[in-house]
N, C-alpha and C positions, 0 to 999 in steps of 0.2 A: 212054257215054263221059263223061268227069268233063269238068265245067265250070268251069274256075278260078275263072268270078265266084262260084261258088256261096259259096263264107265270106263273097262281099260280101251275099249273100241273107240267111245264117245270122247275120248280127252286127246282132245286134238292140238291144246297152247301150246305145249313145246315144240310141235312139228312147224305151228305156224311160226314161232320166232324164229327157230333155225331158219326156214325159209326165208324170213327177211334180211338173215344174216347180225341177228343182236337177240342173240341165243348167249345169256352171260353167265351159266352155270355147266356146272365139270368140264371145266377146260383142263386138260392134260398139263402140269407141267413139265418143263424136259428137267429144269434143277431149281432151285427154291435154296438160296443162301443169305438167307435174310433180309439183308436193303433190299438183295435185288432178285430176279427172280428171268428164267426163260422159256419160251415157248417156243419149239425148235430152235431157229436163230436168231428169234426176234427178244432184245434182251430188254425186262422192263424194271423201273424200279417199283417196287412191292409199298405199297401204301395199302394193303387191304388184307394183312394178317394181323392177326393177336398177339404175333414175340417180341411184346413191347418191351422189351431189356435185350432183345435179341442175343439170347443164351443158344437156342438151337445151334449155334455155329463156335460156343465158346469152346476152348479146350477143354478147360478144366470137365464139362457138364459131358464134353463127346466122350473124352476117356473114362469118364467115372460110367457111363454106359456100356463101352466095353470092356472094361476090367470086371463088371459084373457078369457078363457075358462067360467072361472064362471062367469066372470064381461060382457060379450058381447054374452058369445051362440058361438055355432060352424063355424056359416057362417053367410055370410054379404048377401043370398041368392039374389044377384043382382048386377047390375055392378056399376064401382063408377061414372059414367054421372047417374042414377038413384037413385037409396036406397043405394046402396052399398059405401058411403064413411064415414070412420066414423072418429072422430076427432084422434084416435089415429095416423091413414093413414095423418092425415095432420101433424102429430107432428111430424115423421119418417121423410116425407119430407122434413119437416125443417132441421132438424138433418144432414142429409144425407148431404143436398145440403151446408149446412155448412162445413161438414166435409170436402169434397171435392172441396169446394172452389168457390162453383157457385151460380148464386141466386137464382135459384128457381130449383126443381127435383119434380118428380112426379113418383109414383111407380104401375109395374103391377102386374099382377098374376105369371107371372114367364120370367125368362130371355130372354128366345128364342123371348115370346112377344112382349117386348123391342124393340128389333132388329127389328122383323119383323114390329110393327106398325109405331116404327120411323121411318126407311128408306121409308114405303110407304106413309105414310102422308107427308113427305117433298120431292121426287121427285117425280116433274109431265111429264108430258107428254113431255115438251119440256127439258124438266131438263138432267144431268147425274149423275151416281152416280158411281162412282172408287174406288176397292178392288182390296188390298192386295191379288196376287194368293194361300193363306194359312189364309185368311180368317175363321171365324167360317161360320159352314151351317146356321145355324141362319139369319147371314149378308147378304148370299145368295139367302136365300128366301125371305128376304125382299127386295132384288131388284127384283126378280123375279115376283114379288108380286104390285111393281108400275109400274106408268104408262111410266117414263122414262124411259132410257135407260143404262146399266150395260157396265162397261169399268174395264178389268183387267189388275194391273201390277207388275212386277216382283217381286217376296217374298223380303220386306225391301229393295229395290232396285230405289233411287233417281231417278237416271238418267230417269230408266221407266217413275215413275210414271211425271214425268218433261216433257217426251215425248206425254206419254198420253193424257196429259192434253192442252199441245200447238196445238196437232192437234183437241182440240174441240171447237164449236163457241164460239166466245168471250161474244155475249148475252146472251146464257144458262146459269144455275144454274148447280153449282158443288156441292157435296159434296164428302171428300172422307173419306170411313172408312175403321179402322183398328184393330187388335187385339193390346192392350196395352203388355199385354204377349200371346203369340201362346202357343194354347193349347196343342198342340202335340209336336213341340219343346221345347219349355220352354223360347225361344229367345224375347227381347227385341223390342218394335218397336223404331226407333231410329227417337224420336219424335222432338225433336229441327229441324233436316233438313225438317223433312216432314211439319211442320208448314212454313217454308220459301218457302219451294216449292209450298202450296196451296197459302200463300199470294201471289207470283210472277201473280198467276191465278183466284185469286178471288174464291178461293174455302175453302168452307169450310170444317173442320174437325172433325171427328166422332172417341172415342176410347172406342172400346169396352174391358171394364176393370176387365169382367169375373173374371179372374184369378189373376187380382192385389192388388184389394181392398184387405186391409187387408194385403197383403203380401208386397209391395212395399210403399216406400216415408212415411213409419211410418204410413202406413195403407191404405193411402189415394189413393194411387195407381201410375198409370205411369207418370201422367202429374206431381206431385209434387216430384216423384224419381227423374226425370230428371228437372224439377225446369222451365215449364213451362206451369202449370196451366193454365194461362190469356189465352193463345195461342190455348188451345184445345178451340172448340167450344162447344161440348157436350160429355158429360160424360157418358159410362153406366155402371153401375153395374148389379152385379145376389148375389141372397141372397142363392144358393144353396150352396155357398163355404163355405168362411172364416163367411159369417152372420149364418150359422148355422140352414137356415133356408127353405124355397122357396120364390120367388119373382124374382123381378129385379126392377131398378128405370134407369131413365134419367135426366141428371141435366144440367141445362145451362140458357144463360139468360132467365128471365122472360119472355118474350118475343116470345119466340120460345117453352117455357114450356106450355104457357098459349094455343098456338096454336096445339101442339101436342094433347093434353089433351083434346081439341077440336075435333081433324080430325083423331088420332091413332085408325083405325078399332078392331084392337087385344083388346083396352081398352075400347073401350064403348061399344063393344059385347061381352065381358067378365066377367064372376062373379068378384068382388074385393078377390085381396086376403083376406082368414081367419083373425080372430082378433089372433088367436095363433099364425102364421106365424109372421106376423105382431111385435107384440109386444116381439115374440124371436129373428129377427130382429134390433129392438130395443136395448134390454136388450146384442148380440152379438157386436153392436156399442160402447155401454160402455164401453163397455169388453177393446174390444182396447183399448178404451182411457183411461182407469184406470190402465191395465193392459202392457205397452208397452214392457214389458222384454219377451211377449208370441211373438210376431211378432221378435225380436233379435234372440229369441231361433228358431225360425224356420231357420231366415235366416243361421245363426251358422250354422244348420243341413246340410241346402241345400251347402253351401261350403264346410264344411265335406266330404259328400258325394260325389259331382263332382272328389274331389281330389283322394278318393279312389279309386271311379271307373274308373278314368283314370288309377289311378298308376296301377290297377291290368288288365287293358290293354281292358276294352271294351268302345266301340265307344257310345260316351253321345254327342253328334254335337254339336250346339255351344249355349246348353242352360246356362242360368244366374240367376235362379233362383231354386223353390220347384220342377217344372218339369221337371223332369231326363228322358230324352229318352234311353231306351237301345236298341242301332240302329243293328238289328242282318241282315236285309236282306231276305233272305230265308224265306218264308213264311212256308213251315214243320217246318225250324228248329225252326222258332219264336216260333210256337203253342206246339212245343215239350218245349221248354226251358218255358213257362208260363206251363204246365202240371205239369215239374220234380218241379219248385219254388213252384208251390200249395200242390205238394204232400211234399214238404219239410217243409210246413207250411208258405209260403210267400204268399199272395194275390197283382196280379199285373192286369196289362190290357194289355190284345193281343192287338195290333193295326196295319190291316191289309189293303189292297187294296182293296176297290175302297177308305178306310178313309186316305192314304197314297201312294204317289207315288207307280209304280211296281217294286221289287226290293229292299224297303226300308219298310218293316215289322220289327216292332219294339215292345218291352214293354216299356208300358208308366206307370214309375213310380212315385210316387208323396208323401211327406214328411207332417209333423205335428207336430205342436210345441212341442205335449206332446210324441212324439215317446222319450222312454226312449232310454241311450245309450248301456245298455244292447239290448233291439230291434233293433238296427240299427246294432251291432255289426254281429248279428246271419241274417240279412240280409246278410249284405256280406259278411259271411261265406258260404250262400246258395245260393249266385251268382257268387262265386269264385271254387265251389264245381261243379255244374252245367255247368257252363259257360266252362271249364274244359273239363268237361263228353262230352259234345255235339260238343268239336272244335269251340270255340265261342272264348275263349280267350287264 
């Protein structure tokens, strides 16, 4: 009789990379302050998180985290269909759906739930639902997750997804989602065409704006960099990144807010997010908007940098933004080249196969308003030094 743990017996890659000693995931940190980051005493600068405004360390965003602490208690201990909604969660909503341009948003415990309760509450059974093959997993398992049925087309590729769509019943329900910036490339969805292409088919549009908010269109994300807000249909954000915080929200019409809010399994079987999350959240909102020269200096950086690492000759593919792929290939050499940058005091992210084509292992590096130019400088010193040693560049 078969033993289900048995693939837990049979899964041997992690043990074999530790052994080699380029084993590059849950590494313990001892502290994590934005630029820079340590592990015991070894102190590295942080090139491989999301707090591309680096709020996590602002005042304004830590106290507004503890002042809700006193004023609300730790947990909302229940979901927001129950106990769990508190006036602050309506006043962020506001906020939010403002900022971004839509009428109403509704927020959950964290991003991935986003994804996965939107797409399953709004495609049913006879419905479709169309992904970008560079999708986040998130996206994926919330198709995976309803009752329709999942159509994939070609990464940023019209013509596909144009094709896709003609060959499906004209009665069904479409939606199609996309990443607003690709987390692993850094590339752009090239959202003007894709809106004409869903209109041509009566589909509607989903952009997951993870990686934007905050960093693109003066904060606001993909659909307002490219200037065409009305056009998306819904909106998502994650409060992991530039909010400084955990969450995630959905914004679009009322309409379609009011029914998610209603039917999103992820949210009404889920505790509401904390009142601390919540109100650093918040307090990470202002930020931007008080603060806009924090979102300039970032983007400043991220063009700096493409230009460098071109000049000094390693492969960044066709990112346009804070996400700088360093595209090496070779999966040894990737995990060697993230070992010699750790030991040289750079913190990056491996990123290998099965999260990336075969063949195309890469470090996924990623920028922060507050990286000083002294930090960046001794980055590509220790990827020019590196990149060198290994025949990289």
């Amino acid at each position: 009789m078969k033993d289900i743990f048995q693939k837990c017996v049979e899964f041997t890659a992690a043990n074999e990379m530790r052994a080699s000693g380029l084993y590059p995931y849950f590494i313990p940190l001892t502290n994590n302050e934005g630029t820079e980051a340590r592990i015991g005493d070894h102190r590295m600068i942080m090139i491989g998180s999301n707090n591309y405004l680096g709020l996590t360390v602002h005042p304004k965003v830590q106290q507004a985290a503890l002042n809700a602490i006193t004023t609300y208690g730790t947990s909302c201990t229940g979901s927001r269909f129950l106990n769990g909604t508190l006036e602050l969660h309506l006043e962020l909503e506001q906020r939010l759906a403002q900022w971004v341009g839509k009428e109403a948003a509704i927020i959950f415990s964290t991003g991935y739930q986003v994804n996965v309760g939107v797409i399953s509450a709004l495609v049913g059974r006879d419905d479709f639902v169309i992904t970008d093959k560079e999708d986040h997993a998130s996206i994926i398992d919330g198709c995976k997750m309803s009752s329709g049925t999942m159509k994939r087309f070609k990464h940023n590729d019209l013509e596909s997804l144009g094709r896709t769509l003609h060959d499906l019943p004209t009665d069904s329900g479409k939606l199609v989602v996309v990443d607003g910036v690709y987390s692993m490339g850094g590339d752009i969805a090239p959202l003007p065409e894709l809106i004409e292409v869903c209109r041509a088919y009566n589909a509607r549009l989903m952009v997951d704006d993870a990686h934007s908010i905050g960093v693109l269109g003066g904060g606001r994300g993909t659909a307002a960099h490219l200037g065409v807000t009305e056009g998306v249909d819904l909106i998502m954000g994650t409060f992991s990144k530039s909010f400084a915080s955990l969450g995630g929200f959905i914004a679009g019409d009322a309409k379609a807010i009011d029914y998610i809010q209603h039917c999103a399994r992820s949210l009404i079987f889920s505790a509401s997010i904390p009142p601390a999350n919540t109100a650093a959240a918040m307090a990470a909102l202002e930020v931007m908007q008080e603060e806009p020269e924090r979102i300039q200096r970032l983007n400043d950086i991220a063009a700096m940098m493409h230009r460098r690492y071109r000049e000094m000759g390693f492969n960044i593919g066709n990112t346009q933004t804070p996400i700088i792929p360093i595209i090496i290939g070779d999966l040894t050499t990737t995990l060697q080249c993230w070992k010699a940058l750790l030991d040289a005091g750079v913190y990056t992210n491996a990123i290998i196969p099965p999260a990336v084509p075969p063949n195309m292992a890469l470090l996924r590096t990623s920028y922060i308003a507050s990286h000083t130019d002294e930090q960046l400088e001794t980055v590509l010193q220790a990827f020019a030094q590196v990149g060198k040693e290994l025949g990289i560049i």
